[in-house]
Wavefront OBJ file of the C-alpha trace (Angstrom):
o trace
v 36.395 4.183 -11.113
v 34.756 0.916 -12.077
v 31.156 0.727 -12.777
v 29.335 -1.963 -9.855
v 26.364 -2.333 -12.668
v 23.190 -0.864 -12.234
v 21.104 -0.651 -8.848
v 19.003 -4.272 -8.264
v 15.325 -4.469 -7.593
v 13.574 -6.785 -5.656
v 14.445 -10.529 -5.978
v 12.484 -12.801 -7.699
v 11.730 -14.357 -4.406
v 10.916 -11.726 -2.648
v 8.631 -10.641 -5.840
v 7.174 -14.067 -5.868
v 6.375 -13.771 -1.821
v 4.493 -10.723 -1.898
v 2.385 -11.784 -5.071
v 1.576 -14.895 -2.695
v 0.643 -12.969 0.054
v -1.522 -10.547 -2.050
v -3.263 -13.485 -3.247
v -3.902 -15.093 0.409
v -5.174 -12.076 1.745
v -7.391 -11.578 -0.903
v -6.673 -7.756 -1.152
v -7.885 -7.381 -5.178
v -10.262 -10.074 -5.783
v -10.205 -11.067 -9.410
v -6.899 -10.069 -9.886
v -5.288 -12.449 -12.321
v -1.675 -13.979 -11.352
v 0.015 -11.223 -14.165
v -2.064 -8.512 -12.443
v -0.685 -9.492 -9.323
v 2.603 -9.109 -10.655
v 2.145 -5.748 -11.914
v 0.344 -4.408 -8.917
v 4.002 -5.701 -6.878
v 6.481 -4.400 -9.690
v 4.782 -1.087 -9.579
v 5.464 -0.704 -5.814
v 8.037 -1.563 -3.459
v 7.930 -3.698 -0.824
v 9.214 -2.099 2.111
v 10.029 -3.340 5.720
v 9.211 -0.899 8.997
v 9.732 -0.681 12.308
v 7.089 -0.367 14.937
v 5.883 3.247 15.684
v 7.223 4.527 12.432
v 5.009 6.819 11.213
v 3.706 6.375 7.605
v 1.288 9.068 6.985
v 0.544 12.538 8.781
v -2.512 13.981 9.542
v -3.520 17.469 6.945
v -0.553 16.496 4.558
v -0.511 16.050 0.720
v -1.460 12.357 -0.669
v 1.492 11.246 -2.431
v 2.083 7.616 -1.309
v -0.729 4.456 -0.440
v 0.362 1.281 1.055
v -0.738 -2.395 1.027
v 0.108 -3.835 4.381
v 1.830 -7.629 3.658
v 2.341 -8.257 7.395
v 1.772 -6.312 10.585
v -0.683 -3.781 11.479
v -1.214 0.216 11.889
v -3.161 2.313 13.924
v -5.244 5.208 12.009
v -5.498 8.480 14.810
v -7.291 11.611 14.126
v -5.879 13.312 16.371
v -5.038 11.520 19.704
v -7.764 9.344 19.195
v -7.363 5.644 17.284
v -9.969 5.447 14.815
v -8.927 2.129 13.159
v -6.361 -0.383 13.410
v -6.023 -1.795 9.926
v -4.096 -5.129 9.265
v -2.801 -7.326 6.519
v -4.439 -7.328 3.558
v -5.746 -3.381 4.264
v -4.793 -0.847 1.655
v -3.731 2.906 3.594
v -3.418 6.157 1.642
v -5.393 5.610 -1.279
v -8.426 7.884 -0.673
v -6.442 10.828 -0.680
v -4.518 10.110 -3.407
v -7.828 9.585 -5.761
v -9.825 12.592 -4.213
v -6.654 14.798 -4.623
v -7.487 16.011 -0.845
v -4.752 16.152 2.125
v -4.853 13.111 4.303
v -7.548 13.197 7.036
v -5.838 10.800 9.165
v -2.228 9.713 10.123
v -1.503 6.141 10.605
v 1.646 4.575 12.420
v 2.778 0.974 12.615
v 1.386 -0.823 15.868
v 3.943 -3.342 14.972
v 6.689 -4.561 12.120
v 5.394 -4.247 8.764
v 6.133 -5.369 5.818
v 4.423 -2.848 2.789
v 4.095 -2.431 -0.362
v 4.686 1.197 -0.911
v 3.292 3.261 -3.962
v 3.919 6.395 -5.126
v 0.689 8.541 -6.281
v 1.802 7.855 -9.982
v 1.461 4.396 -9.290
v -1.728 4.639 -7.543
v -3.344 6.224 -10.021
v -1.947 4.699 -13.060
v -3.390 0.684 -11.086
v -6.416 2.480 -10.739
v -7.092 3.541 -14.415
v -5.370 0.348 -15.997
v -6.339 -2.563 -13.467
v -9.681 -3.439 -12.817
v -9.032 -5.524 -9.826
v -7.632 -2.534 -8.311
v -10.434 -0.207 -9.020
v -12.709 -2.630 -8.201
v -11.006 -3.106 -4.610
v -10.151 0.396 -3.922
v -13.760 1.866 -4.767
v -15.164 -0.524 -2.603
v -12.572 -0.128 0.231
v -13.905 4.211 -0.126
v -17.655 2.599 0.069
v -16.817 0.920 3.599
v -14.825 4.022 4.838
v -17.501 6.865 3.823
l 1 2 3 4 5 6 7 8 9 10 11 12 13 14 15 16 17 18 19 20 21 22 23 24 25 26 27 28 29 30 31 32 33 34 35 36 37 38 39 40 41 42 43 44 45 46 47 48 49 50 51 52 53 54 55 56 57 58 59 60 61 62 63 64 65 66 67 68 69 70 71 72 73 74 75 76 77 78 79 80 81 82 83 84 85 86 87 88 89 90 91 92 93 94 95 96 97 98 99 100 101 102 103 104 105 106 107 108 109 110 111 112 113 114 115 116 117 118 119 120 121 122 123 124 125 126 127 128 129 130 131 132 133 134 135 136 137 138 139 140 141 142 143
C-alpha cells in the first residue's frame, strides 16, 4: 500500500481569511496579527448547514465556537433567548465554569466557525490576553 502523505490542514488561504475576518469583526481587541494566528491554528474552521445543531441544552462543555459568518439562535428551552452573529463567541462560559451548558444554540443560517475543543479554550485563555480579555468581558455582558 503506498503512503498518500500525511492528512493536510487548513490552507494558507483559508488560514489567512479567517485571521482577516477575526480582525474585521473585532472579536479580541488587542490581539496582535501572530495572536490572531494562533487563536485560528488552534481551532478549526468549520462550515455548517442551517438548523444544525451545535450545542445542547444540560450537556458537558467540551467545544466553544467563534462564528466567521452566519448566525445562531440560543433557546432555553422552546424559547429564543439570543440570536448571536458574526463576530460572537458560543460555548465558552461553560467551558471556563466547568458547568453543563445552560443553553443550546442552532444555526439560523450557514455558518462558517471556528471550532475549539475545551483544551484549546482553555489553554487561549491562560496564554492569550486578548482572549481573556474578550471572553471575561463577553461573561460580564451575559451574567
Amino acid at each position: 500500500m503506498r503512503s498518500t502523505g500525511p492528512v493536510p490542514g487548513p490552507d494558507r488561504a483559508a488560514v489567512d481569511d479567517a485571521v482577516r475576518r477575526l480582525r474585521e469583526l473585532g472579536t479580541f481587541p488587542g490581539a496582535s496579527e501572530a495572536d490572531l494566528r494562533g487563536i485560528v491554528s488552534a481551532g478549526r474552521i468549520v462550515t455548517v448547514p442551517s438548523g444544525w445543531s451545535l450545542i445542547w441544552d444540560k450537556t458537558p462543555a467540551d467545544k466553544a465556537y467563534v462564528i466567521l459568518a452566519g448566525s445562531v439562535e440560543v433557546r432555553r428551552g422552546t424559547e429564543v433567548v439570543a440570536t448571536l452573529h458574526a463576530g460572537d463567541v458560543i460555548g465558552e462560559l461553560a467551558i471556563l465554569h466547568r458547568k453543563l451548558r445552560s443553553a443550546s444554540v442552532t444555526a439560523a443560517s450557514a455558518l462558517t466557525v471556528l471550532h475549539f475543543e475545551r483544551e484549546a479554550v482553555e489553554r487561549l485563555y491562560d496564554e492569550v490576553p486578548a482572549v481573556r480579555e474578550a471572553l471575561d468581558a463577553t461573561a460580564a455582558e451575559r451574567s
